[in-house]
C-alpha positions as CSV (number, residue, x, y, z in Angstrom):
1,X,1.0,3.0,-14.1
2,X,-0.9,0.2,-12.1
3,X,-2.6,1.2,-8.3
4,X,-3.3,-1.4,-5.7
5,X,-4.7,-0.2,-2.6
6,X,-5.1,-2.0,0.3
7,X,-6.6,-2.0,4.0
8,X,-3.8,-3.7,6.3
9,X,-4.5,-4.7,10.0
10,X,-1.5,-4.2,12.2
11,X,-0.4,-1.0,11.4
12,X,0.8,1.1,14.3
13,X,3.6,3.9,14.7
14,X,6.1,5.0,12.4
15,X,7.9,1.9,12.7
16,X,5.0,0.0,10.8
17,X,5.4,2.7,8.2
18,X,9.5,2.5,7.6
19,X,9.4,-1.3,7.7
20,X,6.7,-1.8,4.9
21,X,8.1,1.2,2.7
22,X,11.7,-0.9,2.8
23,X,9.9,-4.2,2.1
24,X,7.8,-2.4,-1.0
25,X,10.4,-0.8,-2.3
26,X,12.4,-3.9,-2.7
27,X,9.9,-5.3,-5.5
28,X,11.1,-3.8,-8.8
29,X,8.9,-1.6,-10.8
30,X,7.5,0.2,-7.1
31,X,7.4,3.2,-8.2
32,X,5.6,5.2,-5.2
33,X,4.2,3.3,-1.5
34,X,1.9,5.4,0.6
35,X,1.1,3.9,4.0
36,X,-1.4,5.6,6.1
37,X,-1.1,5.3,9.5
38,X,-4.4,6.4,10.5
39,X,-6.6,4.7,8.0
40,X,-4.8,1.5,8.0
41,X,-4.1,1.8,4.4
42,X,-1.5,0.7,2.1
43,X,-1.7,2.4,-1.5
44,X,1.3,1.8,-3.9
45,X,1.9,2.4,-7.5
46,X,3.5,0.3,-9.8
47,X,4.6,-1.1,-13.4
48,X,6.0,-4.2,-14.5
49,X,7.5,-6.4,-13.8
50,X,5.9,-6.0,-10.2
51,X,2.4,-7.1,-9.4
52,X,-0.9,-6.8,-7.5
53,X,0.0,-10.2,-5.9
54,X,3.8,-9.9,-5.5
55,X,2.7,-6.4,-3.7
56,X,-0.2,-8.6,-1.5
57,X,2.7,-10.9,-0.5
58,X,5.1,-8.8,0.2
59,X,2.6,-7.2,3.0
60,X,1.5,-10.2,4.5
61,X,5.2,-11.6,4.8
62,X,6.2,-8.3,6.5
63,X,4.1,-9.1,9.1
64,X,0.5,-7.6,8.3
65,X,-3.0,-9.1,8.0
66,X,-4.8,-7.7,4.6
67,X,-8.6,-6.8,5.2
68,X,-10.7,-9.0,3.2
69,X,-12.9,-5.9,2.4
């Protein structure tokens, strides 16, 4: 089981939260998305055929800014 974690700008309300866990949970091979409101953090675990990148797209095509941090 792979883990990306990521700091995401833009998150705010529950309405962040239900749109990213539909657009991660599209990807095949999500297995678990865990978006943290309060932290602005996005932490999902995965396994193939799903990637780090596919994941990192997905985010920022949803509407979020990644922290480059």
């Amino acid at each position: 089981m792979n883990n990306v974690h990521y700091q995401v700008s833009g998150l705010a309300g529950s309405e962040s939260k239900t749109k990213l866990n539909n657009a991660l949970d599209k990807i095949e091979g999500v297995h678990k998305v865990e978006v943290d409101l309060a932290r602005g953090t996005v932490e999902v675990q995965f396994n193939n055929p799903a990637t780090g990148e596919e994941i990192k797209r997905c985010i920022e095509h949803t509407g979020y800014k990644l922290d480059s941090n």
